[in-house]
C-alpha positions as CSV (number, residue, x, y, z in Angstrom):
1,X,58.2,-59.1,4.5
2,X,56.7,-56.1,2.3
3,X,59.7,-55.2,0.6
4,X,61.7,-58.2,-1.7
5,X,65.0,-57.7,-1.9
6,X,67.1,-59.1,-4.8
7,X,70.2,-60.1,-4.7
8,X,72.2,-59.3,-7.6
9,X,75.9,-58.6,-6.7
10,X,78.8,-61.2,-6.0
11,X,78.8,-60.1,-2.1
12,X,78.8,-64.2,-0.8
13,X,74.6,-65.1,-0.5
14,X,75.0,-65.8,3.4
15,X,76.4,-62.3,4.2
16,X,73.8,-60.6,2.5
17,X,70.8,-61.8,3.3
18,X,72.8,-61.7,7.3
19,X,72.7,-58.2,6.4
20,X,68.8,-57.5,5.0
21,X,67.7,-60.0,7.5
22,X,69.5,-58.5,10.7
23,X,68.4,-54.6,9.3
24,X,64.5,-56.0,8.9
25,X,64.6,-57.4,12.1
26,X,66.7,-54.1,14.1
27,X,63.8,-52.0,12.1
28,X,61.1,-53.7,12.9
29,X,60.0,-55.3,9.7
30,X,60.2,-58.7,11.6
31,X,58.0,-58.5,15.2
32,X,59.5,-60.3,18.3
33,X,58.6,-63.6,18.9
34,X,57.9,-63.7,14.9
35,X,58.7,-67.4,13.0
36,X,60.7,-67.0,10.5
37,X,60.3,-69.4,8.0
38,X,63.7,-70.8,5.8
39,X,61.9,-71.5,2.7
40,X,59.5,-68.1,2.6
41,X,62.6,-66.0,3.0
42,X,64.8,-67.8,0.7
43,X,61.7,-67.2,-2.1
44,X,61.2,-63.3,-1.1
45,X,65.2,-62.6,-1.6
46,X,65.6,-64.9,-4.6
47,X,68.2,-67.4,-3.2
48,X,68.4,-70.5,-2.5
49,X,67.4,-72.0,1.3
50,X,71.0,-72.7,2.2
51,X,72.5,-69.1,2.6
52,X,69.4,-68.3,4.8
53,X,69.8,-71.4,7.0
54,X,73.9,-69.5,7.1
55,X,72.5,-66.2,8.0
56,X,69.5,-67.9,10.4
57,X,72.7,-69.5,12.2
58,X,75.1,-67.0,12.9
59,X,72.2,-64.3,13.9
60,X,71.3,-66.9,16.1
61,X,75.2,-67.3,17.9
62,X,74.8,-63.4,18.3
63,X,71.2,-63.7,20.3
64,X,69.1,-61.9,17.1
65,X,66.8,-65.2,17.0
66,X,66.3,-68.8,18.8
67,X,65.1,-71.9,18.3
68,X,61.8,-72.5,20.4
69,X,60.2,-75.9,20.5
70,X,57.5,-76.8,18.4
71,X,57.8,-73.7,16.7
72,X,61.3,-73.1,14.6
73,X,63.6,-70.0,14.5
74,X,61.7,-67.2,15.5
75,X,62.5,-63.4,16.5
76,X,64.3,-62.6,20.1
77,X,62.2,-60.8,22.5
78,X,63.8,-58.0,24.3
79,X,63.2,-56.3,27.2
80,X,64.1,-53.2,29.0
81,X,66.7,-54.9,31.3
82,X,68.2,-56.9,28.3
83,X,68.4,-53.3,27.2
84,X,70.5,-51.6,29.9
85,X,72.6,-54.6,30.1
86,X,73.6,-53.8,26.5
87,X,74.1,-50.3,26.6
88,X,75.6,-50.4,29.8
89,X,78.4,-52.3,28.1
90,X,78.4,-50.0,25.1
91,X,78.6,-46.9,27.0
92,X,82.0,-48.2,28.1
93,X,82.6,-49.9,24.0
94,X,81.6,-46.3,22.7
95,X,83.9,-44.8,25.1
96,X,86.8,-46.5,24.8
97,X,86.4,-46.5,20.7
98,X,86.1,-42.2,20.9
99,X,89.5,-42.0,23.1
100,X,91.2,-44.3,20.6
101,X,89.6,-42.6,17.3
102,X,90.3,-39.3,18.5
103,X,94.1,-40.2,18.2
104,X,94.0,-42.1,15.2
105,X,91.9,-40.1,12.8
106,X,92.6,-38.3,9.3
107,X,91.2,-35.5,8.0
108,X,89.4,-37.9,5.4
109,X,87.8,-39.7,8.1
110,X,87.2,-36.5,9.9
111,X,85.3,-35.5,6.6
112,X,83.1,-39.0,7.1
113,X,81.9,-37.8,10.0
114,X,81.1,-34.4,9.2
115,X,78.8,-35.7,6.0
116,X,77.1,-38.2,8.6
117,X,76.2,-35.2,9.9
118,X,75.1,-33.1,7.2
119,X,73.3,-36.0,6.0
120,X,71.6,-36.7,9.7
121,X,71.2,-32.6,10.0
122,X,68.9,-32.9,6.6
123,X,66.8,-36.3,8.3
124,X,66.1,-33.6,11.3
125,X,64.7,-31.0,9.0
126,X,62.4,-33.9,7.0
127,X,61.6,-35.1,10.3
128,X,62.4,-38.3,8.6
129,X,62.7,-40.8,11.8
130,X,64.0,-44.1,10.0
131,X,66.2,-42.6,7.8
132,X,67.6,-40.6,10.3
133,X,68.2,-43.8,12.5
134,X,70.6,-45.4,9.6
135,X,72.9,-42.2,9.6
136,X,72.9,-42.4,13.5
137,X,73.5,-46.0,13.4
138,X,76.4,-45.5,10.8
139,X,77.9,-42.6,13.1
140,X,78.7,-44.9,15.9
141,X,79.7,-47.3,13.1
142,X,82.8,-45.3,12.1
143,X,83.9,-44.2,15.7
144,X,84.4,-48.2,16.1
145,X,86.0,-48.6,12.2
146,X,88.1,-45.1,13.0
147,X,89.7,-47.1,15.9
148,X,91.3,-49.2,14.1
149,X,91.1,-52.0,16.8
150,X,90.0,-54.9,15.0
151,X,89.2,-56.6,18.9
152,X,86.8,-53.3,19.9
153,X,85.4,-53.6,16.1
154,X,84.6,-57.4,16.6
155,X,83.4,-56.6,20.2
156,X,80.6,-54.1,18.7
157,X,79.4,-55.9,15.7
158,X,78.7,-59.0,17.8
159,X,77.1,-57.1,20.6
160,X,73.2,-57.3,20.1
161,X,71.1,-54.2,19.7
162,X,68.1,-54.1,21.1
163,X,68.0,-50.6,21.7
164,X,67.4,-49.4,18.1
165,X,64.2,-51.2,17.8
166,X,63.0,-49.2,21.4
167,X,64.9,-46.1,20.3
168,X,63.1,-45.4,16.7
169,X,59.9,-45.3,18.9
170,X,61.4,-43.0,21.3
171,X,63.1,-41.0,19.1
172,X,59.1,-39.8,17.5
173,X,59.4,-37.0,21.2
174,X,59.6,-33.7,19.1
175,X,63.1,-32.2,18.8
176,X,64.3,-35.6,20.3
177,X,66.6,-35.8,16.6
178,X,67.8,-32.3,17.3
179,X,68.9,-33.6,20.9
180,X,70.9,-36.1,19.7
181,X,72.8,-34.7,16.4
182,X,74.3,-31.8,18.8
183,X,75.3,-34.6,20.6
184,X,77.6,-35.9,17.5
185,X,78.2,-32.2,16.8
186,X,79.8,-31.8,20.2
187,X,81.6,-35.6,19.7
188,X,83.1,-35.0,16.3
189,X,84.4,-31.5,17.8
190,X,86.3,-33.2,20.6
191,X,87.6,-35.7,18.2
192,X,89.0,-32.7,16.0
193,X,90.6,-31.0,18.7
194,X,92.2,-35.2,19.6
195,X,90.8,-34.7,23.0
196,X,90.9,-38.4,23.8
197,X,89.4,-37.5,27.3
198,X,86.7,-35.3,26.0
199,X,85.6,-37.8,23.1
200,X,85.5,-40.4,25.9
201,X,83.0,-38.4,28.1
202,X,80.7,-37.6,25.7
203,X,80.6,-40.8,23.9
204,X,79.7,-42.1,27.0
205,X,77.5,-39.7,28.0
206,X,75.3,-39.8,24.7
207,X,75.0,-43.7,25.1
208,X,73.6,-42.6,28.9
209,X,71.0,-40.2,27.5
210,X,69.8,-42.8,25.0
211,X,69.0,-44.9,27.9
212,X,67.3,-42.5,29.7
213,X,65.3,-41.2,26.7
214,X,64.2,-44.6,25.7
215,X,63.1,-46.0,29.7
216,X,61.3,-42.3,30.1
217,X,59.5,-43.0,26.7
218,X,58.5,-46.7,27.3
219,X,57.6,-46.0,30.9
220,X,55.0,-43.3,29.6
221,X,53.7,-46.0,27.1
222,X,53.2,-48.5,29.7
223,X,51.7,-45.7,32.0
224,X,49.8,-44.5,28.9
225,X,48.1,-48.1,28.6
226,X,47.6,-48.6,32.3
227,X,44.8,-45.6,32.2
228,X,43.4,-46.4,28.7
């Protein structure tokens, strides 16, 4: 772990380091098939080993990491069919939260999602790959919080997501960020307009184009490797 994080807010100890440690992991900062080790954590962030053996636990009931004999908690491995699994079941998730949103929005929440993408549009321009992974990331966040189904919501946050540590290697193909912000563009347009059909489509759509981009990436890795 490079960076320490300190915990200095009254958010409850578990949650957060659930958070930092679920974000390090999605990011990359923690490999798969990585140990992670209670005590060394719990002296990075500053806390004490109990919230860390909390957060361990319930990333563990959502698939993030296992238990392995002789060797502890340690990072899940994914691979590409654990990841079409996944976002074959979010295409239909992303869908289905779209429809309802588009319905259900306000202009305020319209105005959310039009600074995601101002802020997302200004990623593209930097070229600035991991930044521009959060805003994506928080996009899709808000189409599920926009919904206001509190069964979808709790559906999403315990699905597991393998595909952002495969997609922020993908998403290095030049004007691959461009791709997908008209994407959101053309998303957040059908949601104005409260075309629940539209909103649908494309939602589902995008989630099938993120697929695709990430399998054609890793298959020209592997492909790539087979030659070296």
């Amino acid at each position: 772990m490079e960076q320490v994080f300190k915990i200095k807010d009254y958010e409850l100890l578990s949650t957060k380091v659930y958070r930092i440690l679920k974000s390090m992991i999605i990011q990359g900062n923690f490999k798969p098939g990585e140990k992670l080790l209670e005590s060394k954590i719990a002296e990075q962030l500053g806390v004490s080993r109990t919230p860390v053996r909390e957060a361990l636990q319930k990333m563990a009931a959502e698939g993030f990491v296992k238990m392995e004999p002789n060797l502890g908690i340690v990072v899940h491995e994914f691979s590409l069919e654990d990841l079409k699994e996944v976002l074959l079941i979010r295409r239909v998730l992303e869908g289905l939260a779209a429809s309802i949103a588009a319905d259900k929005m306000n202009q305020e929440e319209i105005s959310q999602l039009e600074k995601n993408i101002e802020e997302t549009n200004y990623c593209v321009i930097k070229n600035d790959v991991m930044t521009y992974n959060k805003f994506n990331t928080k996009f899709h966040y808000l189409l599920f919080q926009f919904s206001r189904n509190k069964r979808l919501i709790k559906l999403n946050s315990h699905l597991v997501s393998p595909e952002h540590r495969f997609q922020i290697r993908a998403l290095t193909i030049p004007g691959r960020l461009k791709y997908y912000l008209e994407e959101h563009r053309k998303i957040l347009a059908a949601l104005k307009r409260k075309d629940a059909e539209l909103a649908c489509s494309l939602s589902q759509q995008h989630a099938e184009n993120i697929l695709k981009n990430i399998l054609a990436f890793e298959e020209k890795e592997e492909g790539g490797d087979k030659s070296a």
